[in-house]
MIVEX-118163 format. One record per residue: residue number from 0; residue in three letters; x, y, z of N, C-alpha, C in turn. Coordinates in pm, 1 decimal. Example, Ala and Ser with C-alpha at 12.3 -4.5 7.8 and 13.67 -1.06 7.14 Angstrom:
BEGIN
n->0	res->ALA	npx->1319.0	npy->-569.0	npz->780.0	capx->1230.0	capy->-450.0	capz->780.0	cpx->1320.0	cpy->-330.0	cpz->780.0
n->1	res->SER	npx->1285.0	npy->-225.0	npz->708.0	capx->1367.0	capy->-106.0	capz->714.0	cpx->1290.0	cpy->3.0	cpz->787.0
***
This chain:
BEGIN
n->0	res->UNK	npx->9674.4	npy->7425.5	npz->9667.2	capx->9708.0	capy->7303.6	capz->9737.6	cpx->9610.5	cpy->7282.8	cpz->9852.9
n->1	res->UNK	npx->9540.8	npy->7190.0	npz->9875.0	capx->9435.7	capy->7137.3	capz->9955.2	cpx->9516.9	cpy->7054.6	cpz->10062.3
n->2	res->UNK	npx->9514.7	npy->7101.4	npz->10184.5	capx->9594.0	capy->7037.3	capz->10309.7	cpx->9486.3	cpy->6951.5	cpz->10348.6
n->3	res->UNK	npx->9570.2	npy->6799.1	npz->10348.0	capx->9526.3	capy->6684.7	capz->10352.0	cpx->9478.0	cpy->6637.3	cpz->10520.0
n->4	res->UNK	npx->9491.5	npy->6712.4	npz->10579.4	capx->9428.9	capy->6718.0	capz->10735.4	cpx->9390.7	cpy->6804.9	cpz->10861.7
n->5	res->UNK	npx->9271.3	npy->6822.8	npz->10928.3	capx->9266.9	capy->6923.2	capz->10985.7	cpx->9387.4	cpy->6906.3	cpz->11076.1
n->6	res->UNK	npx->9493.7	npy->6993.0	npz->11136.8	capx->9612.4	capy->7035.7	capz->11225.1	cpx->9605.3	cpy->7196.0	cpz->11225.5
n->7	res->UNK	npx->9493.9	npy->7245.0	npz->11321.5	capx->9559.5	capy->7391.9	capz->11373.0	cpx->9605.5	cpy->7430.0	cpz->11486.9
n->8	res->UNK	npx->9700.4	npy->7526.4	npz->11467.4	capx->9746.9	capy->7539.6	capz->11615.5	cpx->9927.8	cpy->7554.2	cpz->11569.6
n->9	res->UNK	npx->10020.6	npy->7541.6	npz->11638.1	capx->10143.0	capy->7614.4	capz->11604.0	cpx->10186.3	cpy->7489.5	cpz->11548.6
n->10	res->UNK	npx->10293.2	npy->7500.3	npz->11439.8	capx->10355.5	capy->7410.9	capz->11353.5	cpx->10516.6	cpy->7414.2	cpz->11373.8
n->11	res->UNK	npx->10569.6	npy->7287.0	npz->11302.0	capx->10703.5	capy->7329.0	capz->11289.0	cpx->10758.2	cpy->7194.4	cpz->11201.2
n->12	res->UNK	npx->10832.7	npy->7202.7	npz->11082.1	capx->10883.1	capy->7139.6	capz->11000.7	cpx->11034.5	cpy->7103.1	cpz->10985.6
n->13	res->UNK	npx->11091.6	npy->7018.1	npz->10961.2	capx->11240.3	capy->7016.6	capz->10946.9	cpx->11302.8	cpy->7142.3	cpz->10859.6
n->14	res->UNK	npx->11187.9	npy->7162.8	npz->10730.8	capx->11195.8	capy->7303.7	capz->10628.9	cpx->11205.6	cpy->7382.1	cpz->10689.3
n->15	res->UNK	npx->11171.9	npy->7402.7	npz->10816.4	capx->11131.6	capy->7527.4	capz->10873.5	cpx->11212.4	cpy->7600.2	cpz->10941.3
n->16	res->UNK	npx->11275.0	npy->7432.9	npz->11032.3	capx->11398.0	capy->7448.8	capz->11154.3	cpx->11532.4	cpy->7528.1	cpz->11014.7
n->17	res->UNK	npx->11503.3	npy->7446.6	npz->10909.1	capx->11649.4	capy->7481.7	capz->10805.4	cpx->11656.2	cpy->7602.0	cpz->10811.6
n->18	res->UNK	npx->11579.1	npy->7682.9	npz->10732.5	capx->11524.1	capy->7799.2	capz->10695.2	cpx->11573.8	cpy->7871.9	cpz->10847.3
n->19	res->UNK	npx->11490.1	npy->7846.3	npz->10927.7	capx->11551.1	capy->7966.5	capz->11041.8	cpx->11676.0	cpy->7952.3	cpz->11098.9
n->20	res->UNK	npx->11715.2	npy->7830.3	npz->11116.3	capx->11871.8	capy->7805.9	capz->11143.7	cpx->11969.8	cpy->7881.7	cpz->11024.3
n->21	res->UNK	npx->11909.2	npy->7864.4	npz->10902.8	capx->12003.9	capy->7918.0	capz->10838.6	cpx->11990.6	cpy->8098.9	cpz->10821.3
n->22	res->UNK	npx->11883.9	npy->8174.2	npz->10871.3	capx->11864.1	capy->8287.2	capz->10860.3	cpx->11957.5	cpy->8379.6	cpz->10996.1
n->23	res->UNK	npx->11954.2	npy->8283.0	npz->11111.9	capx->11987.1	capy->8337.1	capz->11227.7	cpx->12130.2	cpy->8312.8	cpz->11191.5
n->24	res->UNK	npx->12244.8	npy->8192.6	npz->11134.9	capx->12354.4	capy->8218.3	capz->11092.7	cpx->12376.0	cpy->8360.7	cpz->11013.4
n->25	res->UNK	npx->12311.4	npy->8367.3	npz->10911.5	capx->12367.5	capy->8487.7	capz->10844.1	cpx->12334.4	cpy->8616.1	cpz->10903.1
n->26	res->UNK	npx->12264.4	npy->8633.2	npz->11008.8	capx->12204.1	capy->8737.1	capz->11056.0	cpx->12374.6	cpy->8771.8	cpz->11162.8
n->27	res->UNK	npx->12378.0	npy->8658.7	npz->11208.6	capx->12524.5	capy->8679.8	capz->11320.6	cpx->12618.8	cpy->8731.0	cpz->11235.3
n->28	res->UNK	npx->12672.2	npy->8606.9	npz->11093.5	capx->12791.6	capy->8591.5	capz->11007.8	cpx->12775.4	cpy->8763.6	cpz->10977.4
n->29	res->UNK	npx->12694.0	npy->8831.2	npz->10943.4	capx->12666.7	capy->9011.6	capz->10897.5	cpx->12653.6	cpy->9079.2	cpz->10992.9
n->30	res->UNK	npx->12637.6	npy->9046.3	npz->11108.9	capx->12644.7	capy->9182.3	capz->11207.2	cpx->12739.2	cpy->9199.7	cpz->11237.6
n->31	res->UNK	npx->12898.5	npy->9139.2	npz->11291.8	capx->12999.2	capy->9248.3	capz->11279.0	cpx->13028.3	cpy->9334.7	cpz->11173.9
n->32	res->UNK	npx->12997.8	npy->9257.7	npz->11054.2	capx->13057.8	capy->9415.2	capz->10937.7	cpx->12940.2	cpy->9508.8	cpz->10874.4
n->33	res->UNK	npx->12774.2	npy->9445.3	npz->10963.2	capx->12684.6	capy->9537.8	capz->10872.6	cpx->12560.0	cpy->9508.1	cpz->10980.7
n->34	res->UNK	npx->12584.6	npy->9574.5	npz->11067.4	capx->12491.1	capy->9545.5	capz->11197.4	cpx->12356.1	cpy->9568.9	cpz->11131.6
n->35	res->UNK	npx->12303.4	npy->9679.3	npz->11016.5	capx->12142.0	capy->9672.8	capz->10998.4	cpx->12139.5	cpy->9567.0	cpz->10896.5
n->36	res->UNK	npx->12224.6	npy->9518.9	npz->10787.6	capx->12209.6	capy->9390.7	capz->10742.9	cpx->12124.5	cpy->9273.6	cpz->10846.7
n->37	res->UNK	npx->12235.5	npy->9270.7	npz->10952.7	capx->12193.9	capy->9137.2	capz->11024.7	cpx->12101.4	cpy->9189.4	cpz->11052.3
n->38	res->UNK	npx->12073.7	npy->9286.4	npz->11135.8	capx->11895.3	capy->9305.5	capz->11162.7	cpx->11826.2	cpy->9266.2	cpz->11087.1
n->39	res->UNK	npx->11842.4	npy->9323.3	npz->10975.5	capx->11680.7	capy->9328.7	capz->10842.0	cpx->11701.4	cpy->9157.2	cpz->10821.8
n->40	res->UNK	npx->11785.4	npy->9063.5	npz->10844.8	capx->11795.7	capy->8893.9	capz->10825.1	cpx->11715.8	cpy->8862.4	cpz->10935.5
n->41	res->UNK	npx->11751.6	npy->8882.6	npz->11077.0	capx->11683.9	capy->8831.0	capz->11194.0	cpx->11557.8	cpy->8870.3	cpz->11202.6
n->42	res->UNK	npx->11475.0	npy->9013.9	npz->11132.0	capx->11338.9	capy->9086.3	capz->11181.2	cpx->11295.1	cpy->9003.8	cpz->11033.3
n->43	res->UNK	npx->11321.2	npy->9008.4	npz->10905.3	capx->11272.7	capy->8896.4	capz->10834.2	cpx->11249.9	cpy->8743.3	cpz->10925.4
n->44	res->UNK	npx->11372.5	npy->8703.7	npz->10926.0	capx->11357.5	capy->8539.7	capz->10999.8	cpx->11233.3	cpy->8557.1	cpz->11079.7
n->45	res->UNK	npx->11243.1	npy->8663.2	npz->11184.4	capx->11152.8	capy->8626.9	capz->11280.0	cpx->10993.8	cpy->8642.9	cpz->11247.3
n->46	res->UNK	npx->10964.6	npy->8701.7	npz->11120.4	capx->10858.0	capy->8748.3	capz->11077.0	cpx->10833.2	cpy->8569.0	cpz->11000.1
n->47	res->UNK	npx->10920.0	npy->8537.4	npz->10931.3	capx->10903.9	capy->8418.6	capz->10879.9	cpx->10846.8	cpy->8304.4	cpz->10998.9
n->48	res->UNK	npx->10915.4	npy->8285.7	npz->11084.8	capx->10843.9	capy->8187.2	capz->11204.8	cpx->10745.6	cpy->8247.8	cpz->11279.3
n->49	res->UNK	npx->10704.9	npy->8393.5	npz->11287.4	capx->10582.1	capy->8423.1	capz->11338.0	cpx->10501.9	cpy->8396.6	cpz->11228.3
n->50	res->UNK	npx->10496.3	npy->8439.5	npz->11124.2	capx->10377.1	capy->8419.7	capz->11033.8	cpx->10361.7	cpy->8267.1	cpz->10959.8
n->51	res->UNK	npx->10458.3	npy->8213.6	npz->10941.6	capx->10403.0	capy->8068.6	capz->10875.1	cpx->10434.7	cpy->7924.0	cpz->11036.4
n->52	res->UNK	npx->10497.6	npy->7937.9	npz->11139.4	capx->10445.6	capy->7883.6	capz->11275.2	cpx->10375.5	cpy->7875.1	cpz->11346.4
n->53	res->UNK	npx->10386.0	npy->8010.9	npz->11369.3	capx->10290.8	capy->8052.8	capz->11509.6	cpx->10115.8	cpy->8092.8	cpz->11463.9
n->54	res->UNK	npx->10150.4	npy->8225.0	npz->11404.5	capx->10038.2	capy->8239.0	capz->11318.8	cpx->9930.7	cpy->8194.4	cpz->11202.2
n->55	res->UNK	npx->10020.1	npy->8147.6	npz->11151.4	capx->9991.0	capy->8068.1	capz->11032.2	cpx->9879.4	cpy->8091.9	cpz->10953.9
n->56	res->UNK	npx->9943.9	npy->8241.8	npz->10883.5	capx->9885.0	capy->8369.7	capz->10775.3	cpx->9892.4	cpy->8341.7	cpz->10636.7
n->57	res->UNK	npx->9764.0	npy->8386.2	npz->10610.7	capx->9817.2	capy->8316.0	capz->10465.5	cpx->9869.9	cpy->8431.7	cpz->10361.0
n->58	res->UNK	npx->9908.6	npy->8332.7	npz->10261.0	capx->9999.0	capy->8356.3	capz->10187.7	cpx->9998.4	cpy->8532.0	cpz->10102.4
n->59	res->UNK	npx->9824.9	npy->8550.2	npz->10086.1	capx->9835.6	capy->8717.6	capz->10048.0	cpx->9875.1	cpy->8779.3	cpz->10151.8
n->60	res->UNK	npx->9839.6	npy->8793.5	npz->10274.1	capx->9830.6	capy->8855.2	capz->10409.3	cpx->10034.3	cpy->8853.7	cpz->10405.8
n->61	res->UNK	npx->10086.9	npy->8796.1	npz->10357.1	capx->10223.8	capy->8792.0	capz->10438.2	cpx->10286.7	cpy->8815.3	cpz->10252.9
n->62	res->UNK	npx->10241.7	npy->8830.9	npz->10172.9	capx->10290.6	capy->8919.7	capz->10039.4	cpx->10234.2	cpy->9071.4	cpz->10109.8
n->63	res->UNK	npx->10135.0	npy->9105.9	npz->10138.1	capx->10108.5	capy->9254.8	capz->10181.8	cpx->10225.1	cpy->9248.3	cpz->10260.1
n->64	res->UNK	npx->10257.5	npy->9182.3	npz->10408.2	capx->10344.9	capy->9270.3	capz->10474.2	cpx->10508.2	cpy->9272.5	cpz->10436.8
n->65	res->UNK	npx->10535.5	npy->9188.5	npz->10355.9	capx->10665.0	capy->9188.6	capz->10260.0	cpx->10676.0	cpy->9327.2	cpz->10161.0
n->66	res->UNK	npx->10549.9	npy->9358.9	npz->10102.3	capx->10526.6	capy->9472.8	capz->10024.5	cpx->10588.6	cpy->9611.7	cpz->10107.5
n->67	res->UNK	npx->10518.2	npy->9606.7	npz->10242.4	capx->10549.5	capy->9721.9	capz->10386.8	cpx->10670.5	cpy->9663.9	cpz->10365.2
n->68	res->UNK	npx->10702.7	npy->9585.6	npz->10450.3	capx->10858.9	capy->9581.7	capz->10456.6	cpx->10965.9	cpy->9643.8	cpz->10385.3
n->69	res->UNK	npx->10962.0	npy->9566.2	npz->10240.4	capx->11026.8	capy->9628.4	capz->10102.1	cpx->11053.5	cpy->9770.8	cpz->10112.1
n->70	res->UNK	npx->10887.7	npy->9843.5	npz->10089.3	capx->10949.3	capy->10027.0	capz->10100.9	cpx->10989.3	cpy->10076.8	cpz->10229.8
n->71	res->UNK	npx->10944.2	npy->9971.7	npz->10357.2	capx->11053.1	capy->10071.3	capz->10426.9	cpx->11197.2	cpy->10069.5	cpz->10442.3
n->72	res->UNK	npx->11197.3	npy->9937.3	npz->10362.8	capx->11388.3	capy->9937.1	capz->10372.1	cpx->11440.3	cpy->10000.6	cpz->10292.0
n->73	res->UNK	npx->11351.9	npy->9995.9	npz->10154.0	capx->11437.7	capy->10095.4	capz->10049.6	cpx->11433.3	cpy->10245.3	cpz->10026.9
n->74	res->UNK	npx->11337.6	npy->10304.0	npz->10065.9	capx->11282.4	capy->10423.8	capz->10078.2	cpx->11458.3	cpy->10493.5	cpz->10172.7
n->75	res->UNK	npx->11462.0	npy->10425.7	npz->10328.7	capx->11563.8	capy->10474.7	capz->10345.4	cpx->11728.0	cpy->10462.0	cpz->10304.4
n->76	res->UNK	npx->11715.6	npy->10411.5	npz->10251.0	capx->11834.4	capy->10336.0	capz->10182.4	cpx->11837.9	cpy->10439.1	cpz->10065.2
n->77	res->UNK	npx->11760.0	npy->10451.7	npz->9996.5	capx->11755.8	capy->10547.1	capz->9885.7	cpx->11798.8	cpy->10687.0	cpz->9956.1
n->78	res->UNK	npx->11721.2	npy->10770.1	npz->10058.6	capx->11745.8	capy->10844.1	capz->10093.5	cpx->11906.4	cpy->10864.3	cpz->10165.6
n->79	res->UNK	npx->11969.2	npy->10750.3	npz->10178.5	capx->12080.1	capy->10787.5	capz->10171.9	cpx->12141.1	cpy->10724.6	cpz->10360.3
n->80	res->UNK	npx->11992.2	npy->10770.1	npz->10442.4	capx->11980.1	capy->10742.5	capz->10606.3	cpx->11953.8	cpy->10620.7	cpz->10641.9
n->81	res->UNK	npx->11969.0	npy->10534.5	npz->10666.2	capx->11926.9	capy->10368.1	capz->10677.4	cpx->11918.7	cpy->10380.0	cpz->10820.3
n->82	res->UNK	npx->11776.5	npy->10326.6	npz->10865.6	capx->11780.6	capy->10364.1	capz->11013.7	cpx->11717.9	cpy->10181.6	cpz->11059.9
n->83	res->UNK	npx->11722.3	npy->10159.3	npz->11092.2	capx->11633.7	capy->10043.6	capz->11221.7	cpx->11503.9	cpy->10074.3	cpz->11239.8
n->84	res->UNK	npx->11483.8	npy->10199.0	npz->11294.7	capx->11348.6	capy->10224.0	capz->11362.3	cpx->11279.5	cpy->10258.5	cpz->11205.5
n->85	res->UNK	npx->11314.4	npy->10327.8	npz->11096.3	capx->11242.4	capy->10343.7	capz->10980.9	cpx->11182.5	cpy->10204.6	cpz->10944.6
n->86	res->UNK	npx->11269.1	npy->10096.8	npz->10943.0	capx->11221.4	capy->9955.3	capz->10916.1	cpx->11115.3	cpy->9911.6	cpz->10970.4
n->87	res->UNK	npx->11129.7	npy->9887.8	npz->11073.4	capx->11123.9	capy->9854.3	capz->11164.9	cpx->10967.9	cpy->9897.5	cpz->11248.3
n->88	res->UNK	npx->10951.7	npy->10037.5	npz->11263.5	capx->10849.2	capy->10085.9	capz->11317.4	cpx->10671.9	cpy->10046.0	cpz->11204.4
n->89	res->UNK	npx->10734.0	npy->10114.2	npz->11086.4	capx->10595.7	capy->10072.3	capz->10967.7	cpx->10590.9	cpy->9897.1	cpz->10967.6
n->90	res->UNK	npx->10710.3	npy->9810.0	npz->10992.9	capx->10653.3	capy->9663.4	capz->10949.0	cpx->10592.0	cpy->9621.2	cpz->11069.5
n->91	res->UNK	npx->10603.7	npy->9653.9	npz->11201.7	capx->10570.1	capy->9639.9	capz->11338.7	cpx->10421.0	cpy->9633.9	cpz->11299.9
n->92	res->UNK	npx->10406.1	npy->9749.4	npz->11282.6	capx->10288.9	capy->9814.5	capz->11227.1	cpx->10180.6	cpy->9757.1	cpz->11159.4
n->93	res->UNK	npx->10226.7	npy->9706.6	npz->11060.3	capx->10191.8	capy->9592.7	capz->10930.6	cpx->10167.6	cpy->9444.4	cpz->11011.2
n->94	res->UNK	npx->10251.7	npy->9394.9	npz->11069.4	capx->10235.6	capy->9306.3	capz->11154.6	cpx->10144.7	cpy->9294.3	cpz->11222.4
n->95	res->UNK	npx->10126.5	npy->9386.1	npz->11317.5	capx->9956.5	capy->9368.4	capz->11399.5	cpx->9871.1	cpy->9367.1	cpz->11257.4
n->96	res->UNK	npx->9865.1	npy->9444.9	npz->11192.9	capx->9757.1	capy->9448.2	capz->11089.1	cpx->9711.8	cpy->9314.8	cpz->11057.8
n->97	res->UNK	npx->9835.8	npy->9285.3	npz->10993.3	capx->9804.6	capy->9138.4	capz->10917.9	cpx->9730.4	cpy->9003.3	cpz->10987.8
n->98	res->UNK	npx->9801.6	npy->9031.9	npz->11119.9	capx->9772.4	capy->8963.2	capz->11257.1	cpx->9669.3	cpy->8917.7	cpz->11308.8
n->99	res->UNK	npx->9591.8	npy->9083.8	npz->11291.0	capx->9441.1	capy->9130.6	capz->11340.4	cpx->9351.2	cpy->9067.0	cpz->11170.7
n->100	res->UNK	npx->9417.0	npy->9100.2	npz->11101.7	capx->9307.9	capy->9076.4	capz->10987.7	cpx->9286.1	cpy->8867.4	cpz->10960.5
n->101	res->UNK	npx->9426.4	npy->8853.9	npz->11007.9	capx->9399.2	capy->8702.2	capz->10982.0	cpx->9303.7	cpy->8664.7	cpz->11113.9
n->102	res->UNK	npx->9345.2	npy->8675.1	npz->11228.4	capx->9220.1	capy->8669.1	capz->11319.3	cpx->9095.0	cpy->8689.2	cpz->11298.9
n->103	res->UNK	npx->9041.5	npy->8766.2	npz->11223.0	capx->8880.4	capy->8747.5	capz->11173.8	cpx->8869.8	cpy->8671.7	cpz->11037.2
n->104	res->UNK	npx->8936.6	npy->8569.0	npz->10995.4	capx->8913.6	capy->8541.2	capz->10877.8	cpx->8830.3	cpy->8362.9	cpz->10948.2
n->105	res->UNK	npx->8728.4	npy->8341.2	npz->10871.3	capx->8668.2	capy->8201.5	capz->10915.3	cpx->8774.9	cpy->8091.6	cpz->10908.4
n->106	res->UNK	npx->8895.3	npy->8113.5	npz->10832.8	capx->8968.6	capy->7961.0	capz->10822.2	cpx->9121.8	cpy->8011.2	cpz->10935.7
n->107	res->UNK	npx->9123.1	npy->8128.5	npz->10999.1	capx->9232.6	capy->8080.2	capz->11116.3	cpx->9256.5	cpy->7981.2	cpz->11196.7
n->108	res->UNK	npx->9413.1	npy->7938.3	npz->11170.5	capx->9404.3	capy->7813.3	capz->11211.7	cpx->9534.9	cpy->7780.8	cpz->11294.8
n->109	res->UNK	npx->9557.8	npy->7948.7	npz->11360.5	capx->9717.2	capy->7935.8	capz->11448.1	cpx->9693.0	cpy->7902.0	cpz->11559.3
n->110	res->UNK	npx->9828.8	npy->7982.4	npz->11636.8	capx->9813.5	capy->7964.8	capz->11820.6	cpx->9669.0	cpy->8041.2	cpz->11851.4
n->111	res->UNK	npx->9612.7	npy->7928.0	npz->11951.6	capx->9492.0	capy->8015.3	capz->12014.0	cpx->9351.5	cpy->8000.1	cpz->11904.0
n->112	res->UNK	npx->9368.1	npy->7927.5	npz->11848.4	capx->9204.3	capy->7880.1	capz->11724.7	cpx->9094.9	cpy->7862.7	cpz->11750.0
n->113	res->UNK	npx->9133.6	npy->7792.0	npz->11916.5	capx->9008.2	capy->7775.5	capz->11963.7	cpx->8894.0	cpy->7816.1	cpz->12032.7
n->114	res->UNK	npx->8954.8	npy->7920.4	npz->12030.9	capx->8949.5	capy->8028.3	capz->12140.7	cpx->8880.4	cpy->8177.0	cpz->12040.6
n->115	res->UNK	npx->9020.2	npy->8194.6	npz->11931.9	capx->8950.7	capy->8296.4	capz->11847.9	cpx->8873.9	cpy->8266.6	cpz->11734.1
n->116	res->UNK	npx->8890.2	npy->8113.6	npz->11716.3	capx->8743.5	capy->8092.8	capz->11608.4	cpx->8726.1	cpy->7963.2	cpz->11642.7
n->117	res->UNK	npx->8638.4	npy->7947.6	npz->11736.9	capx->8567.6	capy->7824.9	capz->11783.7	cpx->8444.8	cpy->7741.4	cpz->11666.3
n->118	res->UNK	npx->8466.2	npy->7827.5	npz->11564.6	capx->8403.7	capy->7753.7	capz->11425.2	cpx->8460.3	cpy->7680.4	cpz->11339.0
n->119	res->UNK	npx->8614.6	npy->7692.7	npz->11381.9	capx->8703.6	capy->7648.3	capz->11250.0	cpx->8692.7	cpy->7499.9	cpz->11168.9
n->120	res->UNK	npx->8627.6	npy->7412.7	npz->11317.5	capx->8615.6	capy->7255.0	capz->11240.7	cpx->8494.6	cpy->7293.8	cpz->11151.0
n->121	res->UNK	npx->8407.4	npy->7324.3	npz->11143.0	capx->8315.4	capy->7343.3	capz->11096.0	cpx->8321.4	cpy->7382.4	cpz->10957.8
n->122	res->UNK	npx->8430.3	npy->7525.9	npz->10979.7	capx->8449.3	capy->7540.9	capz->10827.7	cpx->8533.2	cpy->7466.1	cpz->10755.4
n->123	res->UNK	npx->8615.5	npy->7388.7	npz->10839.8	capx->8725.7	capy->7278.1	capz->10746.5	cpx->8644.1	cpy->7219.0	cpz->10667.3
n->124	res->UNK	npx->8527.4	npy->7169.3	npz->10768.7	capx->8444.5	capy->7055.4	capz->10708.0	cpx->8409.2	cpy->7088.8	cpz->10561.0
n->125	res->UNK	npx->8307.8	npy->7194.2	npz->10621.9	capx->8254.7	capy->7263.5	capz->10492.4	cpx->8345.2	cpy->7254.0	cpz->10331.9
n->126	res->UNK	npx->8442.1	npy->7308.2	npz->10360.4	capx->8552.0	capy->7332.9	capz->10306.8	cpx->8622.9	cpy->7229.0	cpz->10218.9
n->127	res->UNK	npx->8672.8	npy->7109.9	npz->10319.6	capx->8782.3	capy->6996.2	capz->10288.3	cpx->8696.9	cpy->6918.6	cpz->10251.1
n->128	res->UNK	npx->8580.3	npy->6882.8	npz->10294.9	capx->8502.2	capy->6741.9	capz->10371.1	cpx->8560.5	cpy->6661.3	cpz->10453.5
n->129	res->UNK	npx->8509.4	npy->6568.8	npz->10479.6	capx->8565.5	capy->6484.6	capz->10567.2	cpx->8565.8	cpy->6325.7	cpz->10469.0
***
């Protein structure tokens, strides 16, 4: 899909507001009867509005850190220990990664663009045309 205009810099969609409004409900509706449930809803949600808002990572970059995510939730879960910080610490982790790696890519186009790639119209151009 070819985005029909240069806009970088932080975003936000009615899809978007849904999506997190409805993640932060179920994150509450599950924490009285399953407090790391609601966590793993809210540290998803919030990974969801950092990476397609703020950041605005693309789409392999945020399948890799879903991949991290995945084994660290199930790994302990399997083992029987379900911890927070097991989650939690490796996707943190993954997060800067992804973070740092989308920051050197020529088409970043989140908070701060102009600053960390003062080339970006350039490559739209290249890129989209005008």
């Amino acid at each position: 899909m070819q985005p029909s205009q240069f806009q970088p810099g932080f975003r936000l969609s009615v899809f978007d507001v849904g999506v997190i409004a409805s993640g932060v409900s179920g994150a509450i509706w599950c924490w009285p009867g399953n407090w790391l449930l609601g966590f793993v809803i809210a540290f998803v949600v919030g990974h969801f509005f950092l990476f397609c808002n703020v950041f605005r990572i693309s789409r392999g970059l945020e399948l890799l850190w879903s991949c991290v995510f995945l084994i660290a939730t199930l790994l302990p879960l399997k083992s029987q220990h379900p911890s927070w910080v097991a989650i939690a610490v490796p996707s943190l982790i993954a997060t800067v990664i992804v973070i740092g790696l989308e920051f050197r890519k020529p088409s970043y186009h989140g908070i701060g663009w102009s600053r960390i790639n003062p080339g970006l119209r350039e490559w739209w151009d290249a890129n989209y045309g005008r």
